[in-house]
Phi, psi and omega in degrees: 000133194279094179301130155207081195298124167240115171290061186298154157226178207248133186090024169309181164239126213286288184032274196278021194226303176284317176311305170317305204288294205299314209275315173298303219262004177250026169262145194099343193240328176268302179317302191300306189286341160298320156266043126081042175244180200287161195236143159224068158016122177210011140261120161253164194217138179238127190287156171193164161251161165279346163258010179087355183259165198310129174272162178275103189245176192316332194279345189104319180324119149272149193244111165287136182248125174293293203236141172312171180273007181271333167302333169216067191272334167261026170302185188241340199197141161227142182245150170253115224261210177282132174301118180230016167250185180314112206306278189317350183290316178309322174252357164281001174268013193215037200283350181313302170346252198327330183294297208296000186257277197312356187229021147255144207294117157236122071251338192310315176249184195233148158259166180217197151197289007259140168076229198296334202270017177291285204342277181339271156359311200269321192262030179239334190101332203315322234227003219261116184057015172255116079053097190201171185226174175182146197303127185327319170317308191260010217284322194267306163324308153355264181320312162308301202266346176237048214280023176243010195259141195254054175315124184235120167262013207224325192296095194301325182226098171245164189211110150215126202065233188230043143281106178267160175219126155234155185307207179320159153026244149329337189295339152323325176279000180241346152324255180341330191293312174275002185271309195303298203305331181296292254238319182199034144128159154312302152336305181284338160279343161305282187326321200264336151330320178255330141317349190243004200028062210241135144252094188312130170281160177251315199259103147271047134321303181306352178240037174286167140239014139082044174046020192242032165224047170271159182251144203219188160275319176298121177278009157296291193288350174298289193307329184285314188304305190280007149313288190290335191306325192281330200256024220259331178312302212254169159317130185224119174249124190299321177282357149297302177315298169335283185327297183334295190286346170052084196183142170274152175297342149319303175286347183310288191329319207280294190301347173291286168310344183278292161312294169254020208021041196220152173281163172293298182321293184343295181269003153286335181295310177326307178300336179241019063041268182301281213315328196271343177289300192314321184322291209285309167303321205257328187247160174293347200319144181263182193310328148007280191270336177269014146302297194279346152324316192281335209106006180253172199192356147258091162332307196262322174285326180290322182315292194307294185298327159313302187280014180268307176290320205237350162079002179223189166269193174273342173284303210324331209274356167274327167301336178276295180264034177277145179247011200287134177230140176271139166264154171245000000 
């Protein structure tokens, strides 16, 4: 049986503490009881703290805990779960964390982390010339603070050597998923997939706004962005646009990069995108019509660029996000 010690701290998000634990200790056990065959455990999994004492999580929720993080000190796996106070208060208030992550033996043993709490990893050394992920929001705070970390911000799930990382929010449910397919197969991560009736992601790209509402100063560019917003329909050439604006498209460019760290095509594609996502969510329109909405007029190519950005097509991504509700 496979040990898998969760690493409580006091501003977890209990969720992503309980969810994890209930999902681990029930593989091997839901599948099977749904098909009336024998339950076998086949995680065991221990909540823990640094003194065994209960944790404090963003919600209010206290979580009781049995064991210190020195009690399960023989896992197979240790996990972290997501930060859901303020990152930095957090982990300077958790430096036991960090001690006790720089002081497990890998390769022998596996880390793990979700969300926010890849920070933990990183501010341990874990993640320093390593391949790692983290929720797409905070993926440039990441980065700025951790620059020897090999950040993929599109990655729902990374591995390297026996170091895990999961993206946003939930992914913690493809954690597990991907620890059950590690530890004992593939089959068996299905089966609990369909016990939890949970559908594994590749990306979390699709749950981006694809950088293009960070905030800035400029007022060029502020005025060109609602140009383009107005404009998405039609064919557009930046020195025209430029011209408008009485600015050569060089300083556009300039004023562009600066502000969002995107060229103007850059964040029109982006924008329109974005518009097609909204598209998708929120109306029936078919792919068609939300192409030529946005600007496009070649079908394969918006298709190509869509799942390029978002990591899904456009039916997948309406099937996943619509908002649409039926009445009877």
């Amino acid at each position: 049986m496979i040990k898998i010690a969760v690493l409580g701290f006091n501003g977890a998000l209990a969720s992503a503490i309980t969810g994890i634990v209930d999902m681990l200790s029930l593989v091997g056990v839901s599948w099977q009881r749904i098909q009336n065959i024998p339950v076998h455990s086949l995680f065991q999994v221990k909540i823990s703290s640094p003194n065994g004492q209960p944790l404090d999580c963003i919600n209010g929720m206290h979580i009781a805990v049995k064991h210190s993080y020195a009690d399960v000190m023989d896992a197979d796996v240790f996990i972290v779960p997501t930060i859901g106070r303020e990152i930095i208060q957090t982990l300077e208030a958790n430096t036991a964390l960090i001690t006790y992550l720089k002081n497990i033996p890998t390769p022998q043993k596996s880390i793990a982390a979700n969300c926010t709490g890849n920070f933990f990893l990183a501010e341990a050394g874990l993640l320093d010339g390593k391949t790692a992920t983290t929720h797409w929001g905070y993926a440039e705070f990441f980065s700025h603070r951790y620059p020897l970390v090999h950040l993929n911000r599109n990655l729902l799930i990374s591995r390297d050597g026996e170091i895990y990382c999961a993206g946003g929010g939930l992914a913690w449910f493809d954690l597990a998923l991907h620890l059950t397919e590690r530890f004992y197969g593939i089959e068996t991560a299905i089966q609990t997939a369909k016990a939890f009736v949970y559908h594994r992601d590749a990306l979390q790209a699709s749950y981006s706004l694809l950088n293009i509402a960070k905030a800035h100063q400029d007022q060029l560019v502020k005025k060109v962005q609602i140009y383009l917003s107005d404009h998405l329909k039609q064919e557009l050439n930046f020195d025209d646009v430029a011209m408008k604006f009485n600015v050569t498209n060089r300083t556009l460019i300039r004023h562009f990069n600066t502000a969002l760290g995107l060229s103007p095509n850059q964040y029109l594609l982006a924008l329109r995108i974005e518009a097609a996502r909204k598209y998708l969510e929120e109306t029936q329109h078919s792919i068609e019509q939300i192409m030529q909405h946005v600007g496009y007029s070649d079908a394969s190519s918006f298709r190509r660029l869509f799942r390029k950005k978002t990591g899904l097509t456009p039916v997948e991504y309406r099937r996943h996000f619509s908002r649409q509700i039926i009445h009877r």
